[in-house]
C-alpha positions in Angstrom: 8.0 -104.2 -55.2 6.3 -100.8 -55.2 3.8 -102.4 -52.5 6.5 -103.6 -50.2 8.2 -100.5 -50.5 4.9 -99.1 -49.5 4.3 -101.6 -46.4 8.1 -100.8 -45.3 7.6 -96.9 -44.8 4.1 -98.0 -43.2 5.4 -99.6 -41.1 8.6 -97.3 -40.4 6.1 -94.0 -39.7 4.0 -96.6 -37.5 6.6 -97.9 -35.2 8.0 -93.7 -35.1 3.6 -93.4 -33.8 3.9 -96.0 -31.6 7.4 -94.6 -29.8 5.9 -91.2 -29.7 3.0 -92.2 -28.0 4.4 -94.9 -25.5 7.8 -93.4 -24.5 8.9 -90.1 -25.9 5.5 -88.1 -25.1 5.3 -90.3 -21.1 8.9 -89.0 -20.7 8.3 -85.9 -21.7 4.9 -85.8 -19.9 7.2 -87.2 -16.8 10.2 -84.9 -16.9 7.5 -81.7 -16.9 5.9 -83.3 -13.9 9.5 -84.0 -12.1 10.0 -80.0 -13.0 7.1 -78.8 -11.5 7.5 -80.3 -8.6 10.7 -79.3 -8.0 9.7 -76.2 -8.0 7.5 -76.6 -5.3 8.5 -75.6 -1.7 6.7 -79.1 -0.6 5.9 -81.4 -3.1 2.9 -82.7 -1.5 -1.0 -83.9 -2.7 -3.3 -82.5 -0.4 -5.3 -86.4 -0.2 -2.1 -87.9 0.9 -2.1 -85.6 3.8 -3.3 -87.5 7.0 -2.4 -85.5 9.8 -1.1 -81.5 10.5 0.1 -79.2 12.7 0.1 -75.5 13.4 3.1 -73.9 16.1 3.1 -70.8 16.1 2.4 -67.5 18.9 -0.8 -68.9 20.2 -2.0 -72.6 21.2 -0.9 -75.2 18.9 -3.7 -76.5 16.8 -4.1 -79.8 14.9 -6.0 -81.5 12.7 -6.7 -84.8 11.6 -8.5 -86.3 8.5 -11.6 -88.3 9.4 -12.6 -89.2 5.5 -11.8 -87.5 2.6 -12.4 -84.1 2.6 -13.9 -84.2 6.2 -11.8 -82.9 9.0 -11.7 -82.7 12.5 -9.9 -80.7 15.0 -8.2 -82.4 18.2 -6.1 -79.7 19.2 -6.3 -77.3 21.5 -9.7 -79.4 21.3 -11.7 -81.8 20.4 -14.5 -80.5 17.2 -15.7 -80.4 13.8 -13.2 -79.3 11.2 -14.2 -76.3 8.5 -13.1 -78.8 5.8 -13.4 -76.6 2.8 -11.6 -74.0 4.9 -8.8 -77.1 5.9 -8.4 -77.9 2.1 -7.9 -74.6 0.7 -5.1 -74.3 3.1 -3.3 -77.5 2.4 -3.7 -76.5 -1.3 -2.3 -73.3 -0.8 0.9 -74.5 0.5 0.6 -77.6 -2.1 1.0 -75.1 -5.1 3.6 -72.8 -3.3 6.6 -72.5 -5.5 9.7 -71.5 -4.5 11.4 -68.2 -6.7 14.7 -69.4 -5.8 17.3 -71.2 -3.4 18.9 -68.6 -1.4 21.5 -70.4 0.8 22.0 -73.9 0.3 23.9 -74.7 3.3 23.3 -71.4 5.5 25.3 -70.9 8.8 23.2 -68.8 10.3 19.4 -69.5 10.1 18.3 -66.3 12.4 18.9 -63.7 9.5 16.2 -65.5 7.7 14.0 -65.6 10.5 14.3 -69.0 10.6 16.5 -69.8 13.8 13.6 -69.9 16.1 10.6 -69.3 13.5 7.3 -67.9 14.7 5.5 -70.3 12.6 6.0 -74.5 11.9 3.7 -76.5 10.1 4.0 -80.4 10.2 2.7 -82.8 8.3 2.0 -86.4 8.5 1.4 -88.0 5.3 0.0 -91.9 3.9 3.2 -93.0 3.4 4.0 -92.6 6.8 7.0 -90.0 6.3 6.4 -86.8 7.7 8.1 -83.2 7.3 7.8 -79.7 8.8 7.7 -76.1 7.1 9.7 -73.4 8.8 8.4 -69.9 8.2 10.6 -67.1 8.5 10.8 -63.5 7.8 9.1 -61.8 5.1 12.6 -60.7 2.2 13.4 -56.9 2.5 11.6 -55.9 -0.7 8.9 -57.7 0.4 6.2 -59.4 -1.5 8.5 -62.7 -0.8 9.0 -65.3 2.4 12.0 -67.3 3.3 10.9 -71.0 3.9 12.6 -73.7 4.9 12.0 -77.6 5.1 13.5 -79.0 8.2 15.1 -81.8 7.0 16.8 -80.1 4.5 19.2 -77.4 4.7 18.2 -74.7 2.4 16.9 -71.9 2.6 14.2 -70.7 0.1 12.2 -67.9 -1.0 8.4 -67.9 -1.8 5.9 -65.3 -3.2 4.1 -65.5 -0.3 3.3 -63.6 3.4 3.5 -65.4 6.5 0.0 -64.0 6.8 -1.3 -66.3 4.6 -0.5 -69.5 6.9 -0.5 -68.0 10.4 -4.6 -69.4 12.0 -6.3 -69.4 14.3 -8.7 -72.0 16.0 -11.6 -70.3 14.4 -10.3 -70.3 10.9 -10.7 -74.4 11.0 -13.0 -74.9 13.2 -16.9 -75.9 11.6 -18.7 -72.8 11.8 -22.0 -74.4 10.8 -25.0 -73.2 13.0 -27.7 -76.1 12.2 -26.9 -78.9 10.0 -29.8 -79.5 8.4 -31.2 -79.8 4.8 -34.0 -77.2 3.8 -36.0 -79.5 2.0 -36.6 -81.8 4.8 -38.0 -79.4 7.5 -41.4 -80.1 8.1 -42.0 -78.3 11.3 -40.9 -74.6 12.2 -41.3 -73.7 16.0 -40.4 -70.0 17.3 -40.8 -69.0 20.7 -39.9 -66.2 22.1 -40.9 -63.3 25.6 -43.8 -61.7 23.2 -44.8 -63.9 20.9 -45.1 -67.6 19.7 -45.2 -68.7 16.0 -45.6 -72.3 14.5 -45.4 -73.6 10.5 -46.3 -76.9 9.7 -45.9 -78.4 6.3 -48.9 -80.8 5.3 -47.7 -82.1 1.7 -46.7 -79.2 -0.1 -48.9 -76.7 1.9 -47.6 -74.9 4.6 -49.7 -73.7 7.4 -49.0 -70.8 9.9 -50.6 -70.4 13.3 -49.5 -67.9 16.1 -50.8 -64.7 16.0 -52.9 -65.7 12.3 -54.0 -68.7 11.6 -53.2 -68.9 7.6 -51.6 -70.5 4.9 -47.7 -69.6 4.3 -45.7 -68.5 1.2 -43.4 -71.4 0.2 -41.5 -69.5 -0.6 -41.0 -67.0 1.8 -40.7 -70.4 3.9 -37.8 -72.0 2.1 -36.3 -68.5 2.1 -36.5 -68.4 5.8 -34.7 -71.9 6.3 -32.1 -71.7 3.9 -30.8 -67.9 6.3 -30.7 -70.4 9.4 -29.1 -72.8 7.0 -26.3 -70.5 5.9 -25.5 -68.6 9.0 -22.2 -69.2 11.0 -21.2 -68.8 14.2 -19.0 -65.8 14.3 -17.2 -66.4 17.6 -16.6 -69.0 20.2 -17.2 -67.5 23.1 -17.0 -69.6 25.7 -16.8 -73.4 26.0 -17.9 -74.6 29.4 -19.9 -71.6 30.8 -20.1 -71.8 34.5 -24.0 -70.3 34.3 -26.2 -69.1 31.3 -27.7 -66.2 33.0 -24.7 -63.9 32.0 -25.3 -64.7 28.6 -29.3 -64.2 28.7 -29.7 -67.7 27.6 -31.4 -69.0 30.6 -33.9 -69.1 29.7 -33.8 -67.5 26.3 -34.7 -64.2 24.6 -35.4 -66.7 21.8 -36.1 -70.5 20.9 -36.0 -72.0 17.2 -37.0 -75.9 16.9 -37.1 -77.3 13.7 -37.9 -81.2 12.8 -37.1 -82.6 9.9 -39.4 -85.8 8.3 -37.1 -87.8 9.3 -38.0 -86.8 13.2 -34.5 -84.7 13.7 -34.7 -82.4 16.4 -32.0 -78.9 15.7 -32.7 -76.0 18.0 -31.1 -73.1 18.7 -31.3 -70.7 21.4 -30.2 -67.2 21.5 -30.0 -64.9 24.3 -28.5 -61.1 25.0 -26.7 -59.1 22.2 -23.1 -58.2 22.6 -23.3 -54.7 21.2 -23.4 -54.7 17.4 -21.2 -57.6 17.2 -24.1 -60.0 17.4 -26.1 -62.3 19.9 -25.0 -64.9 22.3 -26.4 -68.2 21.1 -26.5 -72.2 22.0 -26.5 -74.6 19.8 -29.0 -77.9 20.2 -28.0 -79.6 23.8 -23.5 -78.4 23.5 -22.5 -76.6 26.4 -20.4 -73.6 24.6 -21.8 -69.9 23.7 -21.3 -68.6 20.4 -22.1 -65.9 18.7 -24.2 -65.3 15.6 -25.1 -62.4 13.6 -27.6 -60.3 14.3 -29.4 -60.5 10.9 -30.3 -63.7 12.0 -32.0 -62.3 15.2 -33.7 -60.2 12.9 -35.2 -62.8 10.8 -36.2 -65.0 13.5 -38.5 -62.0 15.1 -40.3 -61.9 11.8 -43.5 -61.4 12.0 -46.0 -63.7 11.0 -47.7 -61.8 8.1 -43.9 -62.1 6.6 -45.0 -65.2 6.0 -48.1 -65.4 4.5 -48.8 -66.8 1.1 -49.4 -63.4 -1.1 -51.5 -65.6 -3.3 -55.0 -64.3 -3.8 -56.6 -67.6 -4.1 -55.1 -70.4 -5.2 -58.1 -72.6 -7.5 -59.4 -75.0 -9.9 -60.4 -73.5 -13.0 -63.3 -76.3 -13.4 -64.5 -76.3 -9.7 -66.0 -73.2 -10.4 -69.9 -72.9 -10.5 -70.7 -69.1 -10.2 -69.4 -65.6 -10.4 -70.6 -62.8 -8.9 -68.9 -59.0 -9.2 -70.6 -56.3 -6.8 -69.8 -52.7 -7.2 -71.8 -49.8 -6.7 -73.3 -49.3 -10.2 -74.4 -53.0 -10.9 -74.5 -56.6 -9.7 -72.6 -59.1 -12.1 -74.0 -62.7 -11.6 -72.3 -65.6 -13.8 -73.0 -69.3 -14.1 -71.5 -72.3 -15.3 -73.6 -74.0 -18.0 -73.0 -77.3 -20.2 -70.3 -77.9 -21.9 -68.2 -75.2 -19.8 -70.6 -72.5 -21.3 -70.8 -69.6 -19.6 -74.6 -67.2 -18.7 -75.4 -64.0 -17.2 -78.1 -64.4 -14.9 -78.3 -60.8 -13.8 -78.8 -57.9 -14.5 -79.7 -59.4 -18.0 -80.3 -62.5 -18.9 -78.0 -63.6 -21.9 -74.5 -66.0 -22.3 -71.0 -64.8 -21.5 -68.3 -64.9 -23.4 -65.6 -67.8 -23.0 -62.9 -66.0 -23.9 -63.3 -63.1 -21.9 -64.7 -65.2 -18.3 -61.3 -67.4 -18.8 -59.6 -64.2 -19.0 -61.0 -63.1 -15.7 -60.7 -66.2 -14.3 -56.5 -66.0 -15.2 -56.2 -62.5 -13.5 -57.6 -64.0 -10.4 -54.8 -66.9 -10.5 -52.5 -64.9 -11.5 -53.4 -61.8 -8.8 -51.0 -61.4 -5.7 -51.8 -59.0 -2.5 -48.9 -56.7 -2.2 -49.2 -55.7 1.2 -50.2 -57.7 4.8 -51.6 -54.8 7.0 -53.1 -55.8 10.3 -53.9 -59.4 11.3 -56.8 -58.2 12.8 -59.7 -56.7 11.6 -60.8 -55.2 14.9 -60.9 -51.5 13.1 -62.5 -52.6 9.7 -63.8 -48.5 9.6 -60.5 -47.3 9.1 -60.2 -49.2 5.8 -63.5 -48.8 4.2 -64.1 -52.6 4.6 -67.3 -51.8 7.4 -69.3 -51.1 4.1 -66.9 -52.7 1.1 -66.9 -50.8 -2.0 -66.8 -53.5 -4.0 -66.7 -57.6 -3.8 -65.8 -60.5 -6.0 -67.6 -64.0 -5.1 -66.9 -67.5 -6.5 -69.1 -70.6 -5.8 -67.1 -74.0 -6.1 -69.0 -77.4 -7.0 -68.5 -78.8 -3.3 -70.7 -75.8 -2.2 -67.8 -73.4 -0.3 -68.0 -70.1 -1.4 -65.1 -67.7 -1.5 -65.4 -63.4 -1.4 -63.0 -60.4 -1.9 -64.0 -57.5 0.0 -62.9 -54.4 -1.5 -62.5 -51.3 0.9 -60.4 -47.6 0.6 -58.0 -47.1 -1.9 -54.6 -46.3 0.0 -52.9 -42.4 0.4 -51.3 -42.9 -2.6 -54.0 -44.3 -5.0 -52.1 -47.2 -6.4 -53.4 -49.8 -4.1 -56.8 -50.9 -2.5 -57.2 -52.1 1.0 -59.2 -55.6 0.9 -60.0 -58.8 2.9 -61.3 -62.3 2.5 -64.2 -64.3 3.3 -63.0 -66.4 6.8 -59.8 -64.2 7.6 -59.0 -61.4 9.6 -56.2 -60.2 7.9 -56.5 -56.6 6.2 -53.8 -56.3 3.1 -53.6 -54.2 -0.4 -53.4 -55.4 -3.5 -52.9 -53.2 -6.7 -55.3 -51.0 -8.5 -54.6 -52.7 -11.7 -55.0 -56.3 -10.1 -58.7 -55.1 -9.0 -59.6 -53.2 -12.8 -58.7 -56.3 -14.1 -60.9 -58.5 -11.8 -63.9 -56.4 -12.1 -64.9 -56.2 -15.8 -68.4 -54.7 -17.6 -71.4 -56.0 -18.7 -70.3 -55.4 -22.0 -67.0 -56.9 -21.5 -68.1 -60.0 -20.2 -71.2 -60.5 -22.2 -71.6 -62.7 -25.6 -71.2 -60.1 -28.4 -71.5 -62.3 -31.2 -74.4 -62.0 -34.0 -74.8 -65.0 -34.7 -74.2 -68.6 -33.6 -72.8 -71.4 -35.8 -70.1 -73.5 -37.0 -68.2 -72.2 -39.4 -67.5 -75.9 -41.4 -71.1 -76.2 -41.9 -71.9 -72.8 -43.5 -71.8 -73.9 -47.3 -73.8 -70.7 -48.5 -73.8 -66.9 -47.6 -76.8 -64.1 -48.8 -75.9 -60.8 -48.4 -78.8 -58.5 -49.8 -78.6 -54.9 -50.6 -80.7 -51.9 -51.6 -80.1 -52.8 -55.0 -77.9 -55.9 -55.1 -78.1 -59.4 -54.1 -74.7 -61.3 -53.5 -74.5 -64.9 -53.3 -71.4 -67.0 -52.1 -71.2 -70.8 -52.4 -68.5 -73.3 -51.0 -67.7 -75.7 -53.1 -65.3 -78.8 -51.4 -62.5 -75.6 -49.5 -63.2 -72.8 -52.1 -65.8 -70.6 -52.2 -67.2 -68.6 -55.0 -69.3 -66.0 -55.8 -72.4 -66.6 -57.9 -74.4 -63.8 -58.0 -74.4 -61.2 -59.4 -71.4 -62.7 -61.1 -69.4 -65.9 -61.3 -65.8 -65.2 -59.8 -63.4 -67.4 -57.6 -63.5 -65.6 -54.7 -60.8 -67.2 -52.2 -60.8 -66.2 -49.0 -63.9 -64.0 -49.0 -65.9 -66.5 -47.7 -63.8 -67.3 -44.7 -63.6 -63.7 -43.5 -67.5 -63.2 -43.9 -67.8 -66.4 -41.3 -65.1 -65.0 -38.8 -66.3 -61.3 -39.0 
């Protein structure tokens, strides 16, 4: 009996579960939802909305959903919609919620502002209903807007300004310059009245040619396409231009062509600068003038040493065969031996050591030249590189051979002026980056006393004036034997690594 009594309540607090779950929490769940949305001004999902409207002061301007969360204008014309912009609107006005119900049945809409209302917005939804917001005047507290919904006849209030829903054209029109993505630009064309400058990208490599023929800093590069790739127009200027030559754009100040691996052409032309405001532009073969900003002017008539790879020289640890460090005290010449052993061929004859040659060898990876100077080395005098100081030269197992000149150090000591084997480019790198390159004989030579492996050494003699000590490993431990037996533990170890 106890066990049916049991079952009963089981069953009881099961049934009480399963009403919870299945209809008291939905209805509760389903009243809060009705709540909330009638306390919206427009209970409306911003993916149900097809179609809007704007009627307001200026042109009316509409919009019409293309996909889901892509827009498109078609009034006053025809163009690509700002979508994020188009969706944070509708989802402004889908989570406005009215503070109260001021006149249910109002006779006169005009002391609301609402009898002929400087702004309507209509909407065209999935369902195929529709509906239109009436904005009105601002309350006079302020901080509040009277609203209204013209198919019903009350008149609310919002926390809202009308400021908040009055656009323009711009607001949701597409503002995107290029539409590209930065990853897939393998060719970089400017051309311009003074100069012309070209990067191609061969793998991962990019290479510049213009005014230097050199390789380019990725990521200087990818910095340089993702500025084009962010920048917006910042005003329509004029859609169907009757000639270019007011506008400078015919031809162009400037010319940017980029190609993508996929063979997409995007080019953009820009032309005279409207004051401060910016530079009249054209975008790819459309017939309207924008305007962009002039930061993007200013990074399109970079330079082409802004672009240089700042790398020192980019290497193979193993594909290294010699070393050779000039300065004016002494000639440092290093080869590869077997095994990845290194030896000093000059000005003594003896072996390097690893540690310290792989050392040097990081600091040259890791080194960076601070500063491009001049692209061409037509005044070498001027920076001490006529008769360089110093010079750092690496022989690689295909035969090419790679120096560092080393010329003046600059006004303010911290940096030396320097240029490489097959370039005319003059730059600086730091002082610190060249003391590290450039090490001693007595850094980079073998300093050890002895050679051996230290698992093989089973017996160590160290003989005094008076004394004779002898150490002997037996299996791991060593111990001393003379002049005394003792367990010596770790002795023996130390005497090997010393």
């Amino acid at each position: 009996m106890k066990f049916q009594g049991t079952a009963m309540m089981a069953a009881v607090f099961l049934s009480l579960g399963l009403y919870y779950f299945f209809v008291d929490l939905p209805a509760g769940q389903k009243e809060e939802a009705e709540k909330e949305r009638s306390e919206k001004i427009l209970p409306l999902e911003v993916e149900q909305v097809l179609e809007f409207s704007l009627t307001g002061t200026g042109d009316p301007i509409a919009l019409k959903r293309k996909a889901p969360h892509s827009w498109k204008l078609i009034r006053p014309l025809s163009a690509s919609g700002d979508s994020a912009e188009v969706e944070t609107f509708l989802s402004e006005i889908e989570n406005l919620k009215k503070t109260r119900v001021v006149e249910e049945n109002p006779n006169d809409l005009s002391i609301y502002g609402l009898g002929a209302p400087l702004l309507k917005i209509h909407f065209k939804f999935e369902n195929k209903k529709e509906e239109t917001l009436l904005f009105g005047d601002e309350s006079p507290m302020g901080g509040n807007l009277y609203i209204k919904r013209e198919s019903h006849p009350a008149v609310m209030m919002a926390p809202a300004s009308r400021s908040q829903f009055e656009k323009s054209v711009y607001n949701f029109r597409d503002k995107t310059l290029l539409n590209f993505s930065t990853g897939t630009i393998k060719h970089i064309q400017i051309i311009s009245e003074k100069k012309n400058l070209e990067l191609k990208k061969k793998g991962e490599v990019w290479e510049i040619s213009g005014d230097v023929d050199a390789q380019g800093d990725k990521d200087a590069i990818m910095n340089f396409l993702q500025s084009i790739q962010f920048s917006r127009v910042r005003e329509f200027v004029d859609e169907n231009p009757d000639s270019l030559e007011p506008y400078g754009l015919n031809p162009p100040a400037l010319k940017l062509i980029l190609e993508s691996e996929q063979g997409e052409i995007h080019t953009l032309y820009l032309g005279n600068p409207k004051g401060e405001k910016g530079y009249f532009g054209k975008i790819n073969d459309s017939k309207n003038i924008v305007l962009v900003d002039p930061k993007l002017f200013d990074a399109l008539s970079q330079k082409a040493v802004e672009f240089l790879d700042k790398t020192l020289l980019a290497f193979e640890e193993k594909e290294i065969l010699e070393l050779s460090l000039r300065s004016k005290n002494e000639t440092l010449r290093m080869v590869r031996g077997e095994s990845n052993h290194w030896d000093i061929l000059s000005p003594v004859k003896t072996t390097a050591d690893l540690s310290t040659i792989n050392s040097l060898l990081f600091d040259l990876k890791e080194a960076r030249i601070a500063e491009f100077i001049k692209i061409s080395l037509d005044i070498p005098k001027t920076f001490g590189l006529d008769a360089p100081r110093k010079s750092f030269s690496l022989k690689m197992k295909d035969g090419k051979t790679w120096t560092l000149q080393l010329g003046n150090e600059t006004s303010d000591g911290q940096q030396v002026f320097a240029s490489r084997s097959g370039e005319s480019t003059v730059f600086s790198i730091s002082k610190e980056a060249v003391n590290k390159l450039f090490r001693s004989l007595h850094d980079l030579r073998n300093k050890k006393l002895l050679e051996f492996k230290n698992d093989e050494v089973n017996k160590i003699l160290i003989k005094t004036s008076d004394k004779l000590f002898e150490l002997r490993k037996k299996e791991s431990e060593w111990h001393l034997e003379k002049p005394e037996q003792i367990k010596t533990g770790h002795i023996g170890r130390d005497l090997i690594w010393t």
